[in-house]
N, C-alpha and C positions, 0 to 999 in steps of 0.2 A: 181818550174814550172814557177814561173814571171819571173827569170832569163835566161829562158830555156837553164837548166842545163841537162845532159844525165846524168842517173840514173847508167849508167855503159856501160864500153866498147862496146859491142856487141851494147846496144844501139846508143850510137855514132857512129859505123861503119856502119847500115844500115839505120840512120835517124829515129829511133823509138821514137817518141817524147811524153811523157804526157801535155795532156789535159786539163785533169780533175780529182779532186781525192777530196773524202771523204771515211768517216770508213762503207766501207764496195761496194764501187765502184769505178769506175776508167778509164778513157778513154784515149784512145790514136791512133796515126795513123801512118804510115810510106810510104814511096814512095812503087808504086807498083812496082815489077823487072821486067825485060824483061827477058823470058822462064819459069824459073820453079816459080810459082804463090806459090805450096805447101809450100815450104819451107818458105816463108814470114809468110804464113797461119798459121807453129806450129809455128813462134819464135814470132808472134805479139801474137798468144791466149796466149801462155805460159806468155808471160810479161802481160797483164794488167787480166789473170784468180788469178795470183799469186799478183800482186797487189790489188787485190782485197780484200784477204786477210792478206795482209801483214798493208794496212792502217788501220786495227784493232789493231793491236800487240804493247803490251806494251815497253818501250825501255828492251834492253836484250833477247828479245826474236827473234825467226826468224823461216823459214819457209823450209820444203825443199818437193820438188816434188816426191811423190809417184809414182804419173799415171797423163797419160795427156793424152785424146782421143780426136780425131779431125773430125768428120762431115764435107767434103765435100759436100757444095749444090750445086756449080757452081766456075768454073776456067776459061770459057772461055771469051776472049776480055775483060781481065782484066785491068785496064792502071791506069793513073793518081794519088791517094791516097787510100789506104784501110784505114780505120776508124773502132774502135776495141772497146768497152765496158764489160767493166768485172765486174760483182758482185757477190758478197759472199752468198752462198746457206745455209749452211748450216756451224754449228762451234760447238767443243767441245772443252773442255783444252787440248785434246789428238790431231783431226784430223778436219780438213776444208774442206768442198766442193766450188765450182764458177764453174762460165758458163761465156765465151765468147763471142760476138756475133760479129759476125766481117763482114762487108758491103764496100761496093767498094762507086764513088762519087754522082751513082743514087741510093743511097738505097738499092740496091739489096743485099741479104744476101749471103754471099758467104763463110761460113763455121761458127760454134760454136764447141767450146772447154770446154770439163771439166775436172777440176783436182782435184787430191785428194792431201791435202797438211798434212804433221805431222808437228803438232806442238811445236818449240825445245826452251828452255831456257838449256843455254850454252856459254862457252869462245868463242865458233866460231864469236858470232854478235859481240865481242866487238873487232874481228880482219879484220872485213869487210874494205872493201878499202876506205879511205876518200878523195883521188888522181880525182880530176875532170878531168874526158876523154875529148879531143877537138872531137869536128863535123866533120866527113867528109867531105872533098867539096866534092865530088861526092859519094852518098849512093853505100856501097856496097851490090850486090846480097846477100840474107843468104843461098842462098845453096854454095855460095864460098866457107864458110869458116870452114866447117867440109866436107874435101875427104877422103874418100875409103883410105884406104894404108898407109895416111899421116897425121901426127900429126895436130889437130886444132889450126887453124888463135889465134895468141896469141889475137887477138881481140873481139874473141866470147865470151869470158868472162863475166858473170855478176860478182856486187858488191864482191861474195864472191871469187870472183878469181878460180872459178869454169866454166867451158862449157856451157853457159846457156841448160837449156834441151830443147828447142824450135830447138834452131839451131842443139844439137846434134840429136834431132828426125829426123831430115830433113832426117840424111842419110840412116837409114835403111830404111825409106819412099821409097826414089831413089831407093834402093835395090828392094823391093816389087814391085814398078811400073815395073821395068823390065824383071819381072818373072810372074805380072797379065795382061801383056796386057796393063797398062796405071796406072796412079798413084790411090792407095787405094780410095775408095770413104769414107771409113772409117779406123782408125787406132787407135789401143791404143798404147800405150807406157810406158812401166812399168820399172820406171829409180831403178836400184841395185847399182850401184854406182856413186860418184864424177867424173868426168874424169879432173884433171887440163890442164892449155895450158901450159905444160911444155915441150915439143917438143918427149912425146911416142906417140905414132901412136897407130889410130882406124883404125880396119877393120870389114866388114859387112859380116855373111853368111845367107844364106837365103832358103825354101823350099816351094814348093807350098801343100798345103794342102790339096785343092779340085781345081778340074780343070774344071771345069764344062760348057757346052755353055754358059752358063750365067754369074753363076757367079764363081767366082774364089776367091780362098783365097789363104795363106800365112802366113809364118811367119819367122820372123830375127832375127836375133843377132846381137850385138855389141862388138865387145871384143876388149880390147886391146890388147898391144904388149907383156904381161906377160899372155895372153889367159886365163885373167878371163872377163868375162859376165860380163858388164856395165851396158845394157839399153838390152830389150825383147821386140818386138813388133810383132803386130798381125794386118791383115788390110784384108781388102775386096773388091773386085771393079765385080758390077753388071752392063751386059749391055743388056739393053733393046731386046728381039725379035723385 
């Protein structure tokens, strides 16, 4: 962190910087994007809910994302820096809970994230990347870099050379917003598999659930290009009479 060093690709491509960290919390912030707000929203909760957890973990050990749901409070006249704090709810030898709480540069809260993490001892962590990512000069957007149809940005990658699940949530989000009317006010995300950036391709299908004057729901899928289920998610968005 004195060095500031990017934990991993994905972070180096949209400027997702830490803060602050001890066993058991964890801060961080990134540039805010111009357009889609959401997509920042699941890849900063996803990094410092999961950091949260991970600064407990003994060496050898590592972490991987079950679910991660996102609490939209507010998206509008977003700008300048989001600021993100994660800590650790709850822990077994088995599974981990954390909460996110993620705030724009007046304080205002602008989404909480919670994940449920398993907890893995295994050869995976001792194949994790040790290769330090360089900083973009210019932060990229995080909905770039997982589309519809097209293999993900070899840069969305965390340490394990994996899609981080933040950036891969973004896109069934996008799917959902365009079938409820505006993006989920709420969403979960229930990751079934790895997706590596090895150049197969994700695509999203999606169906409305309840259509309702109010409120509306939905739900997606993820699949890849061998048309198995990745990632499941379910989202809601409620609009005021």
């Amino acid at each position: 962190m004195a060095d500031d060093i990017p934990l991993a690709p994905v972070h180096a491509a949209v400027g997702a910087r830490l803060r602050a960290i001890e066993p058991g919390r964890a801060e961080a912030d990134m540039p805010a994007p111009d357009g889609d707000v959401d997509g920042a929203l699941w890849l900063l909760g996803d990094f410092v809910s999961g950091l949260a957890v991970t600064s407990t973990l003994a060496a050898g050990e590592r972490i991987t994302t079950l679910r991660l749901t996102l609490h939209v409070v507010a998206r509008d006249d977003v700008h300048g820096t989001l600021h993100a704090v994660g800590c650790l709810d709850e822990r077994s030898p088995e599974v981990a809970l954390s909460t996110a709480v993620i705030t724009d540069d007046d304080g205002r809260t602008l989404a909480r994230a919670h994940g449920r993490n398993a907890m893995l001892r295994d050869e995976q962590a001792a194949e994790y990347r040790t290769a330090t990512p360089e900083w973009s000069r210019t932060a990229r957007a995080p909905h770039t870099l997982v589309g519809d149809g097209a293999a993900p940005d070899p840069e969305a990658v965390n340490h394990a050379a994996v899609v981080q699940g933040g950036a891969l949530a973004s896109l069934p989000a996008r799917a959902l917003a365009d079938v409820l009317g505006g993006p989920p006010d709420e969403a979960t995300a229930t990751f079934l598999r790895a997706v590596p950036a090895d150049g197969r391709t994700v695509r999203t299908e999606v169906e409305v659930e309840h259509d309702g004057r109010r409120l509306r729901s939905g739900r997606a899928l993820l699949r890849d290009d061998r048309d198995r289920t990745v990632l499941t998610m379910t989202g809601l968005r409620y609009t005021p009479g």
